[in-house]
VOGU-3710 file (C-alpha; in Angstrom, 3 decimals, decimal comma):
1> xxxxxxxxxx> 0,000/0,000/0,000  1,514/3,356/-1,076  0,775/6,444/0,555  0,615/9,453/-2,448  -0,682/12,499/-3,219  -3,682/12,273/-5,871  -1,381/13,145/-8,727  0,854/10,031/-8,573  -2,386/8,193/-9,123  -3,099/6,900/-12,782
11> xxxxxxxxxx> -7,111/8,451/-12,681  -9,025/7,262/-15,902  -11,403/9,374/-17,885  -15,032/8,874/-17,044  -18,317/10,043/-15,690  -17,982/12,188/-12,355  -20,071/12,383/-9,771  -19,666/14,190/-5,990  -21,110/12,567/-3,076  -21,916/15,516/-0,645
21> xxxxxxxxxx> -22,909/15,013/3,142  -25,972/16,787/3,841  -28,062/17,472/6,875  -30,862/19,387/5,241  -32,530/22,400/6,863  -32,892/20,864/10,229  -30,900/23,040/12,498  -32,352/20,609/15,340  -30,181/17,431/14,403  -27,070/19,792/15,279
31> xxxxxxxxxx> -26,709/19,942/19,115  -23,927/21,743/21,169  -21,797/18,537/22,412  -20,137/19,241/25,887  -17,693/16,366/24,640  -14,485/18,033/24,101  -11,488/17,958/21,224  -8,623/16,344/21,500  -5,876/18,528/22,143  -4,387/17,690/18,816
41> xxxxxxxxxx> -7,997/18,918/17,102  -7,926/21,943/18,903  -4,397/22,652/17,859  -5,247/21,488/14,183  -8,625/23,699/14,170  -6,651/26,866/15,192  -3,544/26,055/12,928  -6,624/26,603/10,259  -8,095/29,256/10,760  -4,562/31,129/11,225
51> xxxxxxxxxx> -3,441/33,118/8,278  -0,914/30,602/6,877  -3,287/28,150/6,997  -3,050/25,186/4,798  -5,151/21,825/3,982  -4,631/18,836/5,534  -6,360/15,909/4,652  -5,756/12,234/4,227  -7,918/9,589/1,832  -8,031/6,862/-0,317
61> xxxxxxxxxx> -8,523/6,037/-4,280  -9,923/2,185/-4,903  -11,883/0,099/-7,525  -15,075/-1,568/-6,390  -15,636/-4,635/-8,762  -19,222/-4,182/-8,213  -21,595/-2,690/-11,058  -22,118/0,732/-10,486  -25,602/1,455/-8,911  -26,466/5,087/-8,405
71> xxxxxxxxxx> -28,262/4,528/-4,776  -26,607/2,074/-3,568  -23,250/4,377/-3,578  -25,327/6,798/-1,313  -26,790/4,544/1,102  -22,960/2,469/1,522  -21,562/7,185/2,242  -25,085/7,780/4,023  -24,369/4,465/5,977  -21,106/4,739/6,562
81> xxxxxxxxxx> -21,110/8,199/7,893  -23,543/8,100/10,128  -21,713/4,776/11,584  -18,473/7,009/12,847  -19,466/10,261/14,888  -16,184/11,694/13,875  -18,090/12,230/10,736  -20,686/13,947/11,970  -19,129/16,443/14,240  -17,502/19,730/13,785
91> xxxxxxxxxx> -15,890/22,980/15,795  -18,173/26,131/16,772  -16,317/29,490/17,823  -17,841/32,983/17,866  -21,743/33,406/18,418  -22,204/29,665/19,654  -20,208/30,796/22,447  -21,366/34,206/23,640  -19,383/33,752/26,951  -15,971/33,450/25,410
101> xxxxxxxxxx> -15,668/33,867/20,980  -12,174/32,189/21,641  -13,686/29,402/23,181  -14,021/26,003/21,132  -16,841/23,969/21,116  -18,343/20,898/19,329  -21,653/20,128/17,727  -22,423/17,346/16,784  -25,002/15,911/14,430  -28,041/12,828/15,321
111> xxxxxxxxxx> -27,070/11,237/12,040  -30,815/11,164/11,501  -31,102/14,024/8,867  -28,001/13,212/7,771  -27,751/12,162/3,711  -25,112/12,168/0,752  -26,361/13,310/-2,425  -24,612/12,884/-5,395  -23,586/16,356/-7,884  -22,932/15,455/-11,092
121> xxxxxxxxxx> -20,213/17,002/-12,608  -20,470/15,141/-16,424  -18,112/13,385/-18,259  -14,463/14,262/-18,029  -11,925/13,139/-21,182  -9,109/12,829/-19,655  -7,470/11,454/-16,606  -5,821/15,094/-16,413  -9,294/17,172/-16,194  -10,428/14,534/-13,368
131> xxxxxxxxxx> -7,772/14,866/-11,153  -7,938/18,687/-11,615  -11,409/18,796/-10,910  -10,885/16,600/-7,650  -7,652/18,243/-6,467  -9,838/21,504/-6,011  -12,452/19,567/-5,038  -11,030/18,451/-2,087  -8,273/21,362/-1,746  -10,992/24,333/-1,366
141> xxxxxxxxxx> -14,113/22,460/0,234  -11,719/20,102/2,853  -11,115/21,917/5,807  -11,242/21,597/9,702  -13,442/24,918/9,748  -16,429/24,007/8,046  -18,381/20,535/7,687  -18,612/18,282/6,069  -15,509/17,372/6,715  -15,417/14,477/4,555
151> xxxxxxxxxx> -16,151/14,167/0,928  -16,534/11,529/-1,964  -16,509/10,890/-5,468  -17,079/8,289/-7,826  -15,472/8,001/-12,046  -18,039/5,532/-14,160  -17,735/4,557/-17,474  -14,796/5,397/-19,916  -12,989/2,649/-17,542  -9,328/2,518/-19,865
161> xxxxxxxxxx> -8,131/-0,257/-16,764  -10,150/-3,026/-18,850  -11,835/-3,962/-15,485  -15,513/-4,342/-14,595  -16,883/-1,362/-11,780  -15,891/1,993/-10,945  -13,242/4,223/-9,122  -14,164/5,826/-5,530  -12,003/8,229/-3,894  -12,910/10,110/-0,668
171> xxxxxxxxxx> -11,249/12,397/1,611  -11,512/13,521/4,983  -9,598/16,622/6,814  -7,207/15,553/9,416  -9,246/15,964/12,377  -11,717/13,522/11,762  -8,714/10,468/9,922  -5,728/9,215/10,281  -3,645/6,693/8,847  -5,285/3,156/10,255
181> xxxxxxxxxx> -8,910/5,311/9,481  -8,073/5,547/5,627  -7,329/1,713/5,858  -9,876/0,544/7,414  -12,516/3,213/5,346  -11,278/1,249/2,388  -12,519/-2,244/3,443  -15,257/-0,909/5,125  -16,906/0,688/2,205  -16,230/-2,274/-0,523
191> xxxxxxxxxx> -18,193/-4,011/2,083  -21,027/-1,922/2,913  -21,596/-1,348/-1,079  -21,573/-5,206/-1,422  -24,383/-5,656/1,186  -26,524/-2,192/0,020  -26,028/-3,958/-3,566  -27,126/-7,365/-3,204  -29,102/-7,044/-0,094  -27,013/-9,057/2,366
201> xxxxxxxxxx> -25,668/-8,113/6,016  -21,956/-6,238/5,767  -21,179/-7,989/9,090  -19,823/-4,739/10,424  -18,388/-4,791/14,234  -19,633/-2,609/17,008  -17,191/0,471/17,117  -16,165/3,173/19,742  -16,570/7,006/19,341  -13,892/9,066/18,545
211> xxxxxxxxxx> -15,848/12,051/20,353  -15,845/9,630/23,514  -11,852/9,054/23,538  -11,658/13,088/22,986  -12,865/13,137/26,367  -10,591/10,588/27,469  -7,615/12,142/26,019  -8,365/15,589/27,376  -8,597/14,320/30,552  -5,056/12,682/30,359
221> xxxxxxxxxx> -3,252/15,680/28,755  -4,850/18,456/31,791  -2,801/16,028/34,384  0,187/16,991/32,859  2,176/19,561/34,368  5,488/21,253/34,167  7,838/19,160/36,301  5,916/15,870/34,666  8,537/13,362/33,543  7,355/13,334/29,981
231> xxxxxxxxxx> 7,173/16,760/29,934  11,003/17,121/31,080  12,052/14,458/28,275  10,472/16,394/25,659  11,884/19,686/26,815  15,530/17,642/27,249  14,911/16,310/23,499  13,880/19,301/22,136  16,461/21,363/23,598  19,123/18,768/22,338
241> xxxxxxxxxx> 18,353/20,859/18,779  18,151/24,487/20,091  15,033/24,128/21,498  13,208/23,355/18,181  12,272/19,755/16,798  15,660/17,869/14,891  16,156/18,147/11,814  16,902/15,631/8,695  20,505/14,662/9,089  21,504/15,781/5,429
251> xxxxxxxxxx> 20,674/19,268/4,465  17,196/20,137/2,753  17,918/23,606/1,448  20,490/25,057/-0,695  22,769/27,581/0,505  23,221/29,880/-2,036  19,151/30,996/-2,713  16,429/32,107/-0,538  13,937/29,686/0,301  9,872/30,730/1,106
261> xxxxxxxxxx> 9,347/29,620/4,509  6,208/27,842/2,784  7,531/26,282/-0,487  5,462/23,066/-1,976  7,026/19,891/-1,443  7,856/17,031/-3,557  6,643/13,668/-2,746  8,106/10,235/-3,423  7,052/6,129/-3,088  8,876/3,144/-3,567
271> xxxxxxxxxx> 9,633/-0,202/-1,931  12,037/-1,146/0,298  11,908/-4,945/0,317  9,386/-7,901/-0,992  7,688/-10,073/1,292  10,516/-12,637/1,585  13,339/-9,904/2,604  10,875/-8,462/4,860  10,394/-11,949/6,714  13,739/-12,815/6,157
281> xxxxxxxxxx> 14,644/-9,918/8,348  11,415/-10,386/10,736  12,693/-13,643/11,331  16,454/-12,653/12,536  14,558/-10,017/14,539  12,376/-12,334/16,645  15,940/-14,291/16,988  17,663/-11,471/18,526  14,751/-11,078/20,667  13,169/-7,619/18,656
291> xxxxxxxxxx> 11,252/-6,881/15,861  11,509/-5,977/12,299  10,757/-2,342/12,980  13,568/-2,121/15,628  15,766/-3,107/12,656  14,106/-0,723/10,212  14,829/2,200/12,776  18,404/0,608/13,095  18,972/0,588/9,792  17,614/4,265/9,856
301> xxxxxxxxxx> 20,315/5,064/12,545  23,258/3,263/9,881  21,973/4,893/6,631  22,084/7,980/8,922  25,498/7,320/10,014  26,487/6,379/6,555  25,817/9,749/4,464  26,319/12,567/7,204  28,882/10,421/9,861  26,537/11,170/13,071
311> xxxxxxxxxx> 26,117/8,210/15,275  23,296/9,750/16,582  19,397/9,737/14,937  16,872/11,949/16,234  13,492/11,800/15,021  9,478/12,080/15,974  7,911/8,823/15,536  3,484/9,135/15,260  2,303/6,177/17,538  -1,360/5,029/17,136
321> xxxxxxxxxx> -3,109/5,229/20,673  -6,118/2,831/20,193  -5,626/0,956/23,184  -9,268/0,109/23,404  -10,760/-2,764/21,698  -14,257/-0,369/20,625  -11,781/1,792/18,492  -9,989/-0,771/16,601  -12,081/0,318/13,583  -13,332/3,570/14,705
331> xxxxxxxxxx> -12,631/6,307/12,310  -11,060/9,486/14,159  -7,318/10,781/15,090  -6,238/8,111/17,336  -2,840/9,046/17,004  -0,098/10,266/19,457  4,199/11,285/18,840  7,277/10,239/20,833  10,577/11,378/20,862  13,375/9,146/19,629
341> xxxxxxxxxx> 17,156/9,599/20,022  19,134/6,116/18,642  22,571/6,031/19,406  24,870/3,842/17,504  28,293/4,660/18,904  30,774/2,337/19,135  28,431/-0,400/17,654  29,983/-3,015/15,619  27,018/-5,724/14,599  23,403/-5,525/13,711
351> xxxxxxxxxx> 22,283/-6,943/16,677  23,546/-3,964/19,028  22,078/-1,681/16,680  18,968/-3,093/16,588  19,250/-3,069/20,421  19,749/0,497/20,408  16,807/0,838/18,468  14,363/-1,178/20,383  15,719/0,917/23,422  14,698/4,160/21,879
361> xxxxxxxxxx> 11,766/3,283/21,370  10,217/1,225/24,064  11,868/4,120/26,730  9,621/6,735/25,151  6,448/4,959/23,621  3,955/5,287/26,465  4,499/9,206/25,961  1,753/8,842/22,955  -0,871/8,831/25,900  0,247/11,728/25,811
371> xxxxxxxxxx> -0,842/14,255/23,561  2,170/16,648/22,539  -0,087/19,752/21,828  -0,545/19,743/25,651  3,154/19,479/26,233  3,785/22,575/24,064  1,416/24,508/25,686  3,174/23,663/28,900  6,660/24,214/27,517  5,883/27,917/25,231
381> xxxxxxxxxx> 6,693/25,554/21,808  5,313/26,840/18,861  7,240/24,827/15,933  6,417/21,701/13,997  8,171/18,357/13,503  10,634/18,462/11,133  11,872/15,019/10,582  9,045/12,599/11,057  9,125/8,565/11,072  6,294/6,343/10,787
391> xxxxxxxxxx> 6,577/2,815/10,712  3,169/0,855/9,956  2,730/-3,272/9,751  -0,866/-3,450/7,781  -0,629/-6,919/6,871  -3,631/-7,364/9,019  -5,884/-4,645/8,602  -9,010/-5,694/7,125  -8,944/-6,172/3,423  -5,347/-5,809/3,066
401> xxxxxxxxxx> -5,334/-9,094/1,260  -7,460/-7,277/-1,736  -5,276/-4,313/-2,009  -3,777/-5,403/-4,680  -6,730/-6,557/-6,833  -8,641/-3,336/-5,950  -5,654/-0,860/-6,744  -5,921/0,730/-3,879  -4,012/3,636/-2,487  -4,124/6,075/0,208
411> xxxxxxxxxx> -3,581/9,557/-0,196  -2,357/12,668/1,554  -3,104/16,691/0,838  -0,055/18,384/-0,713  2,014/19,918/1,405  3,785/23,397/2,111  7,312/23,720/4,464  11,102/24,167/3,827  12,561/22,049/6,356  10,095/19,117/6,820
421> xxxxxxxxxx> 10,996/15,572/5,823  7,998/12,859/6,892  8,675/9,078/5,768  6,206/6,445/6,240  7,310/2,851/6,319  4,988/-0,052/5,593  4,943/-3,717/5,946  2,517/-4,959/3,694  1,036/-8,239/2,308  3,327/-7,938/-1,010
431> xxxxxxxxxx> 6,220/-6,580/0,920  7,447/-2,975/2,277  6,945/0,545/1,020  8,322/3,549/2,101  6,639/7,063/0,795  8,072/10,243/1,401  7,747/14,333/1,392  10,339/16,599/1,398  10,870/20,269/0,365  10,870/21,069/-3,317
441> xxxxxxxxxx> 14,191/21,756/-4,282  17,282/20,060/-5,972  19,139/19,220/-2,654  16,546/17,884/-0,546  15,721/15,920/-3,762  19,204/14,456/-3,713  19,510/14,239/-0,159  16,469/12,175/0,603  16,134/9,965/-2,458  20,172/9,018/-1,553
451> xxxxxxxxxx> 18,654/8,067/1,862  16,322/6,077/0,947  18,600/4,264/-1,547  21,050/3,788/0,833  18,179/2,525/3,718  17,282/0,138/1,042  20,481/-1,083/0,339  21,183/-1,667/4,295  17,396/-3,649/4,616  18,443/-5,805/1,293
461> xxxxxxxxxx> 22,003/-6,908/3,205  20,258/-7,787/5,807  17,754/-9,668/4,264  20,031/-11,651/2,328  22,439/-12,067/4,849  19,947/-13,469/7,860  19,364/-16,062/5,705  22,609/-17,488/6,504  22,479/-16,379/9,998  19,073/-18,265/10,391
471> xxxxxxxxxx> 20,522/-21,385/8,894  23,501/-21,133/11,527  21,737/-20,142/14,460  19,188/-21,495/17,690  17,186/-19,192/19,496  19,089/-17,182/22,011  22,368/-17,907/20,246  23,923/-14,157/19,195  26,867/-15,178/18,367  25,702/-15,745/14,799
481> xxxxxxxxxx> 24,565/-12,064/14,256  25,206/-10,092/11,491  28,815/-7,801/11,789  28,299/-4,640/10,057  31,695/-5,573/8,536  29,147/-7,328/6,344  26,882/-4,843/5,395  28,286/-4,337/1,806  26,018/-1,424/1,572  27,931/0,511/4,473
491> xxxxxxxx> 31,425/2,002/3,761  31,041/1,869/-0,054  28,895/5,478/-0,748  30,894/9,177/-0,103  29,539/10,982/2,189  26,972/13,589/0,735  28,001/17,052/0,529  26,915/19,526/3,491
//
């Protein structure tokens, strides 16, 4: 599963059609909700409506081998919206709250009212004029100030793929998906369509409320205080790079030309390893008493060490926080950030670096409990992550195994910053992807495509080489892991320029 922007998605000429959430003129199935936000929707509502404010929303493009019947598309959106609440709430400010206009409230909607009609927009010739039409589409009318905050649409007819059914792509702002919610939405839907079609049960679980872990999460986040130990390791780790979040470890801008502080960035995707490296390397893993993504963020920390000769990685790493059975497939933001710091000094085999790795990691991950808006606010910290990891095993979300077959893909808003490199690493069914952002320019270009080659290069030694090691070794024996000596991919690249 790549994670793209619409553009690097092959969209076929056809019929469009919006699918627009809808509440008709009944003011009375909107209700002031005492519920509150999250910390991080707060944050991302008032990050909105500042005036560099930019989109930010997530979604997914996929085939349904179904035949394409008008109503049954908008019962599956009716039915599936008014399934998560997340859909069906939004942010008030300003004459909903008389008492305070800088207060932040949530209303939410009954579901009963609550429709998606279709706009047709006609018959589009070219892949070109549909993704247009839906980059604006979802660029000017996707926002966390305004509902809905999630919108559809479907491409009929004109299919150049040579494959029965029709194209549905949705997207939702930030606040109300994340990453496992775009999954799970794609599954979801080819299922609800299938029963609205035929007339069968969609054998849907029960599900949790976002709006009900909001409360939860507030009430975790207001315990926090100054002298709080997560609080102090966050203020140590941010302060370990001038008091602002780390950077990339090769540089992103060029040094010669000024750079807008809000410059479009270029995106990337390719993969890192097919299913048999990535078990290859699973399986060494569970040997040395870890797991494959303690030796993805090792190999981070080498590839690191490789092109800009720190032994130290620094990073932000989003951790999912549903701890709760009732939101395993809940739609919402269920998502939290800890700091990582991997330290590879002195390290001579995979298996201490991998060590290292796991150390980072487990030391900090309970901090996603904790939600890092809160934190600023406690510490005065205004900036954003600048060098983001995310490391994501879907093999087992549901309907990963038809993926493939349904060309599915998830997507992401374009993005605006100078300095900001995210990478998102998944272990899939067919293997392991990594996608990218970076700023637009010729260095960071450079820079982070050499990473990634050199990353892959590392994961691909490994693979091959714990083959071996597998063959030689019993559980608990270490003696038989993997000397970076080895590692052809280390010591054979230059350094890239500063």
């Amino acid at each position: 599963m790549e994670f793209t922007e619409l553009a690097d998605y092959a969209l076929p000429a056809g019929h469009l059609t919006e699918w627009i959430p809808t509440t008709g003129d009944n003011l009375k199935s909107w209700a002031i909700d005492d519920r509150p936000l999250t910390y991080e929707h707060e944050s991302h509502y008032l990050r909105g409506s500042g005036s560099c404010s930019e989109n930010d929303w997530l979604g997914a493009v996929f085939e349904i081998h179904h035949r394409y019947d008008r109503d049954a598309v908008r019962r599956t959106l009716t039915t599936w919206m008014r399934r998560h609440e997340a859909f069906r709430t939004t942010v008030t400010k300003g004459p909903d709250t008389p008492d305070d206009p800088n207060v932040l409230r949530r209303s939410t909607n009954s579901g009963e009212q609550l429709d998606v009609t279709p706009l047709e927009v006609g018959l589009l010739r070219t892949g070109t004029r549909v993704h247009q039409h839906l980059a604006e589409l979802f660029d000017t009318k996707i926002s966390p100030l305004q509902w809905p905050h999630c919108l559809a649409a479907t491409i009929t007819g004109d299919n150049t793929s040579g494959r029965s059914g029709f194209l549905l792509i949705f997207g939702a702002d930030h606040s109300v998906m994340d990453a496992y919610s775009m999954l799970l939405s794609i599954n979801e839907i080819q299922r609800i369509y299938g029963a609205e079609l035929y007339g069968t049960d969609a054998g849907l679980p029960a599900i949790g409320s976002h709006i009900d872990f909001s409360t939860a999460d507030r009430a975790i986040g207001s315990r926090l205080d100054f002298d709080d130990p997560v609080v102090t390791t966050w203020r140590q780790f941010l302060d370990s790079s001038g008091g602002e979040f780390p950077m990339f470890c090769l540089p992103v801008t060029p040094k010669s030309s000024a750079i807008a502080p809000h410059s479009l960035q270029n995106g990337s995707s390719s993969w890192l390893l097919s299913a048999t490296e990535a078990d290859s390397i699973s399986s060494h893993s569970r040997l040395l008493g870890t797991t494959l993504a303690s030796a993805v963020i090792a190999a981070l920390a080498l590839a690191s060490r490789e092109l800009s000769g720190e032994d130290t990685l620094r990073f932000v790493m989003p951790m999912h926080t549903r701890t709760e059975s009732q939101y395993a497939e809940s739609v919402g933001w269920y998502v939290g950030m800890i700091p990582v710091e991997v330290d590879i000094t002195g390290l001579d085999t995979f298996a201490d670096c991998v060590d290292a790795a796991a150390d980072s990691v487990s030391s900090t991950k309970s901090f996603s409990r904790f939600p890092f808006p809160r934190v600023a606010q406690l510490l005065g910290h205004h900036s954003a992550p600048r060098f983001v990891v995310s490391y994501l095993d879907v093999r087992f979300v549901p309907g990963a195994g038809d993926w493939e077959q349904w060309h599915a893909r998830t997507l992401r808003s374009t993005a605006y910053s100078n300095d900001e490199v995210y990478m998102w690493i998944a272990r899939t069914p067919v293997g392991m992807t990594i996608s990218a952002r970076y700023p637009g320019n010729n260095v960071a270009t450079t820079n982070v495509h050499g990473f990634i080659d050199v990353l892959g290069a590392i994961l691909g030694d490994v693979a091959h080489s714990a083959v071996a090691v597998l063959s030689d070794s019993v559980e608990g024996n270490r003696a038989a892991t993997l000397p970076l000596s080895s590692l052809t991919a280390l010591g054979s690249r230059d350094k890239f320029p500063a």
